[in-house]
N, C-alpha and C positions, 0 to 999 in steps of 0.2 A: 541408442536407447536399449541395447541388449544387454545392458551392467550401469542402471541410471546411474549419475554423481551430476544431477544437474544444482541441485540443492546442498548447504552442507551436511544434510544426514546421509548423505552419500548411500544409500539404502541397495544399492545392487539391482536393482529388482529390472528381469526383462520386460519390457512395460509395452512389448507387442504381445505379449502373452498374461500377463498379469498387473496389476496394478502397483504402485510404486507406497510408499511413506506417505505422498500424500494425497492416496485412495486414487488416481487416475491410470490412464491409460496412456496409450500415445498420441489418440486423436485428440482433439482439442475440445472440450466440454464444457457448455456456456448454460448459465441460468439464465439472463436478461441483457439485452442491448438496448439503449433507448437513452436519451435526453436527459441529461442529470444536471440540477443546477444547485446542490449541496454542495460541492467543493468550494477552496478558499475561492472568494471575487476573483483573482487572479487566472482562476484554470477556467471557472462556470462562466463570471462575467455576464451579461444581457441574453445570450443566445443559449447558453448551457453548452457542457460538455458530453461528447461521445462517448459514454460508459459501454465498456464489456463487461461483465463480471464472469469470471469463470471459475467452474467451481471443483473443490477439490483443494487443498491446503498442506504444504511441506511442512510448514508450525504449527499449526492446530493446537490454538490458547485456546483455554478451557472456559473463557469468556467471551468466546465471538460474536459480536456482530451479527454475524452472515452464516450461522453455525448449520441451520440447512441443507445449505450449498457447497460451503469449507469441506463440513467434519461428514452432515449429512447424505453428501453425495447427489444433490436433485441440480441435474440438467440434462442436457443433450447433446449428444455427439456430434461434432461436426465435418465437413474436410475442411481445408488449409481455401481452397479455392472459396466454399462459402463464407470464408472468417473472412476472406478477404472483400467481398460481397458486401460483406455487414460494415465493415469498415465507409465502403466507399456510398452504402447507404444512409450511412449517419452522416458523411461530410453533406449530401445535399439536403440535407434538413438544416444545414446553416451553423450546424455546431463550431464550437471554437476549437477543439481539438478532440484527437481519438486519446481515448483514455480506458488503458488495461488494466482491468481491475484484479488481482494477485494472477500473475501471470507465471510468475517464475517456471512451475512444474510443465509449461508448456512452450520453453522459452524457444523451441527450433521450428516447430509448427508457426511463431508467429515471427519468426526471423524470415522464413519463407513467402508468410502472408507479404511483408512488408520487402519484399525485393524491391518493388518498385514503389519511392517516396509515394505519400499521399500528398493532398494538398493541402493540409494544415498538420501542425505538430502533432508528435504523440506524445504520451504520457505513462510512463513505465511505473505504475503504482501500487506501492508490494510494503508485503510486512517489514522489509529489511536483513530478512534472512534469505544472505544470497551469497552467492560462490564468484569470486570476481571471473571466474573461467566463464562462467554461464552470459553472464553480463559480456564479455568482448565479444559474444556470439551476435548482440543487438546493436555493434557500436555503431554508427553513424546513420541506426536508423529510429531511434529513439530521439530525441530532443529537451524531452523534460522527466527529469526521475524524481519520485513522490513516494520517497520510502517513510517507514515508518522507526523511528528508535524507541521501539518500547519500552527496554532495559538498560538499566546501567550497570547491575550488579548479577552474577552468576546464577545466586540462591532464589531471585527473583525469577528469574528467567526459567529455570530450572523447576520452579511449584507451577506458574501458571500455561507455561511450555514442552516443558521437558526438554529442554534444551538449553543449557547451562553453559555453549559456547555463545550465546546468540549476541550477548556483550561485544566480543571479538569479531564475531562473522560480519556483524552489521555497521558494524565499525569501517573493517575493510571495503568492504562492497560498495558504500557510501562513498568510501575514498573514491572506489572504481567512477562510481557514476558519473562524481565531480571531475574526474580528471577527464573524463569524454565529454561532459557538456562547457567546464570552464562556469566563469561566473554567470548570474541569470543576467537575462536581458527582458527587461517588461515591452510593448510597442506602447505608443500613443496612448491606446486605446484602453490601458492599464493590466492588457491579458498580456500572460507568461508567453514567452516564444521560446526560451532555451532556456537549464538553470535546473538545480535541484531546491525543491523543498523538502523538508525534514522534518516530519510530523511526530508526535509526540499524544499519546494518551495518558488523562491524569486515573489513574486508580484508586480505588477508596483503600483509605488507610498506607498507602504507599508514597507517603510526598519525599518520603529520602531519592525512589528512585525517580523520580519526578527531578528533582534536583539534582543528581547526576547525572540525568541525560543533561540539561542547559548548561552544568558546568563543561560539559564533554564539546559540547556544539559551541561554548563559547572561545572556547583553548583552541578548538577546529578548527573553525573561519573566523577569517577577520569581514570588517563591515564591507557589504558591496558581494559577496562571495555566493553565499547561499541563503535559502529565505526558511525561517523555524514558524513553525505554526503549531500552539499549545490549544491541546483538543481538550474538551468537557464533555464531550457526549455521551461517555459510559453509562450505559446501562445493565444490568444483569439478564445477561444473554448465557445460552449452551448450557454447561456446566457451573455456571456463576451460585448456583443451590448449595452445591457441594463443597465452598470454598466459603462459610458465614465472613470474614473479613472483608470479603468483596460484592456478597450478594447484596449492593445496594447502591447509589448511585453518590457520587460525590456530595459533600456537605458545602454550601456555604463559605467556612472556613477552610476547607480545605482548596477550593476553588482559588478563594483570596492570595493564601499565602503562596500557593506556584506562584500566579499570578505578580505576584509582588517580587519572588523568589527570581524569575523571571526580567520583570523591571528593572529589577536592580542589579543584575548582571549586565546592564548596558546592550543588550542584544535589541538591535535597531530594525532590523528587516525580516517583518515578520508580521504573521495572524495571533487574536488572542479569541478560541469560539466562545460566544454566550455558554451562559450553562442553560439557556432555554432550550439549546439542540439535545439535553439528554431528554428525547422521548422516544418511544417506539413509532411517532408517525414519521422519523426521518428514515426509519427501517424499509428498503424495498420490499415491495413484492415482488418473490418469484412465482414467474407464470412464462417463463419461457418467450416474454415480449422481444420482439424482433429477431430471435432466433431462428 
């Protein structure tokens, strides 16, 4: 960590002395741990899954989500020893798995945590901007990756990112994931056990890159491979003011035709969310629960 390149903006920065690209340090910095049962059925399931979120952001889109805690900077420091704590305090609460929520800038801290398996799966759940170098640092102790393909094209990537490789980057990375987990496997009980899903947000006014990522995940895998889950929950979060073609939430129509766009690419294994999920009450609070 004394010349980071854990992420691809490869930013240099000694991150025991200062903060990196994506505003952290080297200890591991968490807004909320706790029970989450938004994710696809697949990961939440009856019991819910073991969300981290940590906070602090290598892409830091200009439309977050979680812009707070990303871009914001609101959590608390931890060691390696209490992440590991927290971990094995959410398995007995009955969760279906531990789930990292953008972990990347932190990926050695929780390579450490996780020396020793847990006793249910983890969940490597990240924008998709990832270094495959950083990834073989987690291999065999991760079991489900749940990145995200936001872009299909540079110029997109580039206005709400600033980062106009992230086409390319998340491309590869994705590759990495799949080649260390292999195709998904569901149990009985309809919860993921190993497998990537590839998640996708639709943006307002952007259905072309909407349709490049499904054309890209469809050429990708074949059926049986990996599982695509087309999100709706945008809403105008962070900086979403400052960008009028985005500052609003998907129409209807626009909904529709991914949706169709989707269908009709033949992609069989997979989520499709309500557009009921774009509100602000599926927005966490951060209040440093379980931390």
């Amino acid at each position: 960590m004394e010349h980071c390149t854990l992420c691809p903006r490869k930013c240099g920065a000694d991150r025991r002395t200062q903060t990196g690209a994506c505003g952290a340090g080297i200890l591991p910095k968490l807004a909320r741990a706790g029970v989450h049962m938004w994710e696809e059925p697949c990961i939440s399931g009856e019991r819910g899954s073991g969300t981290v979120f940590f906070s602090g952001c290598s892409l830091r889109c200009v439309f977050c989500q979680n812009y707070p805690i990303s871009i914001g900077g609101y959590g608390k420091e931890i060691t390696v020893q209490r992440l590991r704590e927290i971990f094995m305090e959410l398995c007995e609460k009955g969760v279906h798995n531990i789930n990292l929520v953008n972990p990347t800038h932190f990926a050695p801290a929780i390579a450490e945590a996780l020396a020793e398996p847990l006793p249910v799966p983890v969940v490597y759940n990240s924008s998709g901007y990832e270094r495959p170098e950083t990834l073989r640092l987690l291999e065999g102790k991760i079991q489900i990756y749940l990145p995200d393909m936001k872009y299909s094209n540079d110029k997109t990537a580039k206005r709400y990112s600033h980062a106009e490789d992230y086409p390319g980057a998340a491309k590869r990375a994705i590759a990495e994931m799949y080649r260390q987990t292999g195709p998904y496997q569901m149990g009985e009980d309809g919860i993921l056990k190993k497998g990537v899903v590839v998640r996708h947000l639709i943006l307002p006014g952007n259905l072309r890159n909407t349709y490049g990522v499904i054309d890209w995940f469809r050429e990708t895998f074949r059926p049986g491979q990996a599982l695509f889950s087309l999100m709706s929950q945008y809403i105008p979060c962070g900086r979403a003011e400052e960008y009028p073609e985005i500052n609003r939430k998907i129409t209807a129509r626009e909904y529709h035709k991914a949706q169709d766009y989707l269908f009709e690419s033949e992609i069989e294994d997979g989520f499709v969310q309500s557009r009921k999920s774009a509100a602000e009450s599926f927005v966490p609070v951060w209040d440093l629960e379980g931390v």
